[in-house]
N, C-alpha and C positions, 0 to 999 in steps of 0.2 A: 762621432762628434766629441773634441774633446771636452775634457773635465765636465762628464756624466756623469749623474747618480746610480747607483744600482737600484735593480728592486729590493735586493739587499740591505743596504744601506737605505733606502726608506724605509722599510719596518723597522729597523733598530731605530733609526729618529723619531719616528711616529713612537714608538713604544714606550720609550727615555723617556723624550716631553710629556708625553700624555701619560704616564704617572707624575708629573712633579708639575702638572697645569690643570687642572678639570676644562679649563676652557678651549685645551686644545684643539685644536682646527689645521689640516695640512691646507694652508694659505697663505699665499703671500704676505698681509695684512697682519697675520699673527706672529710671522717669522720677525718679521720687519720691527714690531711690537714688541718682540724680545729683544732686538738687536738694540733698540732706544732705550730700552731700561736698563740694559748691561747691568743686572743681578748678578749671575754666575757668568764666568767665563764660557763652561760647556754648554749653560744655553743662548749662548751668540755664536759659540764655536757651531753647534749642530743646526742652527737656522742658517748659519751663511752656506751651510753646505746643504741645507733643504731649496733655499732659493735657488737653486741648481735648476729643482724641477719644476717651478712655481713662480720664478721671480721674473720679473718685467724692467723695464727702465727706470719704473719708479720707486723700487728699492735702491737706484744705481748711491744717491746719493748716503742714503744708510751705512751702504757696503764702504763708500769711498771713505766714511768717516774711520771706521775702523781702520785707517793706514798709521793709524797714534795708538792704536789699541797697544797694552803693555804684556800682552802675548803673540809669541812669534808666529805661533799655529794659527793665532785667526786673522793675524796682518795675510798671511799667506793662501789661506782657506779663500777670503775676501777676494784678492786681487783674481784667484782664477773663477772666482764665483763670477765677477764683475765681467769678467773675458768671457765665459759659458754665455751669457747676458748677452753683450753690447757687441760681441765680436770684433767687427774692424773699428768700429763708432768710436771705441776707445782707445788708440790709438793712440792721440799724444798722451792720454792718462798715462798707459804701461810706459813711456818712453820718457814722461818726467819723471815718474818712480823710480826708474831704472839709473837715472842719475841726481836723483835727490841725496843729501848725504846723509837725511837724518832716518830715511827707508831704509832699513834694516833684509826687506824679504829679498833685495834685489834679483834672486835666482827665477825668484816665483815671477817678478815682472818680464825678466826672458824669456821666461817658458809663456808666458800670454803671448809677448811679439810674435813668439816664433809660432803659436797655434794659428794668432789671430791677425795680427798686426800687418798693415800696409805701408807702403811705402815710407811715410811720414815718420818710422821708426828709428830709417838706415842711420842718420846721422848720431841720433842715440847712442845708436847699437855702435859704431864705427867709435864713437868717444870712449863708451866701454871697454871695449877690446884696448882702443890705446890705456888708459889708465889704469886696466889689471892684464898689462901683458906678462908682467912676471906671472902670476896666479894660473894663467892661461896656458903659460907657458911648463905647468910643470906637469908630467904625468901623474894621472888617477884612472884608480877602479871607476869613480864615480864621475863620468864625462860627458854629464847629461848638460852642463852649460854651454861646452866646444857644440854637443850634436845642438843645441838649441841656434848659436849665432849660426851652425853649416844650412839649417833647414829654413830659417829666415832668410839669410843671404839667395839662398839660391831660389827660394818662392818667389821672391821680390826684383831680384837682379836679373836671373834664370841663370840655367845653368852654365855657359862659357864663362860669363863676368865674374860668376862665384869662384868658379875654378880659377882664375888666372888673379884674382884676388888672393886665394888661398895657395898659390905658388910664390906670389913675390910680398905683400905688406904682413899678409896674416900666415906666412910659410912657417911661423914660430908655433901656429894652432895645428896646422897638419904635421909639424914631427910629435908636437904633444899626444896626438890624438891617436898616430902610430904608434906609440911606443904604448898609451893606455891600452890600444885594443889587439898589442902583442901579448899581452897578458890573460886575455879574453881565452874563450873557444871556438875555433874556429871556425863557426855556424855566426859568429857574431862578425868577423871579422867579412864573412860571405855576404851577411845581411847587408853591412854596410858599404861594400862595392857595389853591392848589386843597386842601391839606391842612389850614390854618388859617385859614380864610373869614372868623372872623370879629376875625381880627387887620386894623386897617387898613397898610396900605402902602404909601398913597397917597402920601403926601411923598418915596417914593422916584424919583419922578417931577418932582415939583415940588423939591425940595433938592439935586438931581442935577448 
């Protein structure tokens, strides 16, 4: 399931909190209680990411508030917190964030789409791509935005429609995308055919 807690990472929360609260409680009710006082940034930053394991619909509105929050880490913490939560429910949420211009996480609202997000997205996502094709367009190490719109697209479209998208309007995302994961090792390069067979990739070979 994406954007899980570990057990890990609830002891270090539980631990943090519970020296700097006596009234500590792993609760929904107490997370949510820190999130409205917004004392410290780290104790809203490490309750949105306890709601993970605890939080309900009825923190939704809590979470949502923090999309003004004047840290980047818990605008972003939030949105996938929110996604872990509501799943598809939230749907046009991610997809107005996603083109809002004063949202700042926008990466974090794609990566919800693409965990969570149903159809109600596509148009989002399709305005996105049109309005940072340059950005999109240019090779990176870090290509976790291209793998987010490949793995929504093809959830939601399925796979021929994705592919024959990804050949002719968004062919700009698959040379980018080869040429980032010529850079790769080739265990990644495998992973990802093996998952979208019918994206080509070839030029990541030949453009290399």
């Amino acid at each position: 399931m994406a954007f899980s807690i570990s057990p890990g990472d609830k002891r270090d929360i539980a631990k943090t909190l519970g020296r700097r609260h006596k009234d500590f409680s792993w609760s929904e009710d107490f997370f949510v209680n820190l999130i409205e006082k917004n004392e410290t940034k780290m104790d809203v930053y490490w309750s949105v990411i306890a709601l993970r394991d605890c939080g309900t619909p009825r923190s939704i509105p809590s979470l949502k508030s923090l999309a003004t929050h004047p840290s980047q880490d818990v605008k972003a913490t939030a949105m996938l917190t929110i996604a872990r939560i509501s799943r598809s429910s939230e749907t046009e949420y991610y997809a107005l964030k996603l083109l809002d211009p004063s949202y700042r996480a926008k990466s974090y609202a794609l990566w919800a789409i693409a965990a969570y997000g149903d159809e109600r997205a596509t148009d989002a996502v399709h305005q996105y791509v049109k309005k940072n094709h340059k950005k999109l367009a240019e090779p990176s190490i870090d290509a976790r935005e291209t793998y987010d719109i490949i793995s929504y697209l093809y959830r939601t479209l399925g796979a021929a429609k994705a592919a024959q998208l990804f050949a002719s309007d968004y062919v700009f995302i698959r040379t980018s995308l080869a040429k980032s994961l010529s850079r790769l090792p080739p265990r990644n390069r495998d992973r990802f055919a093996a998952r979208y067979p019918e994206i080509d990739i070839s030029l990541a070979s030949s453009d290399a």
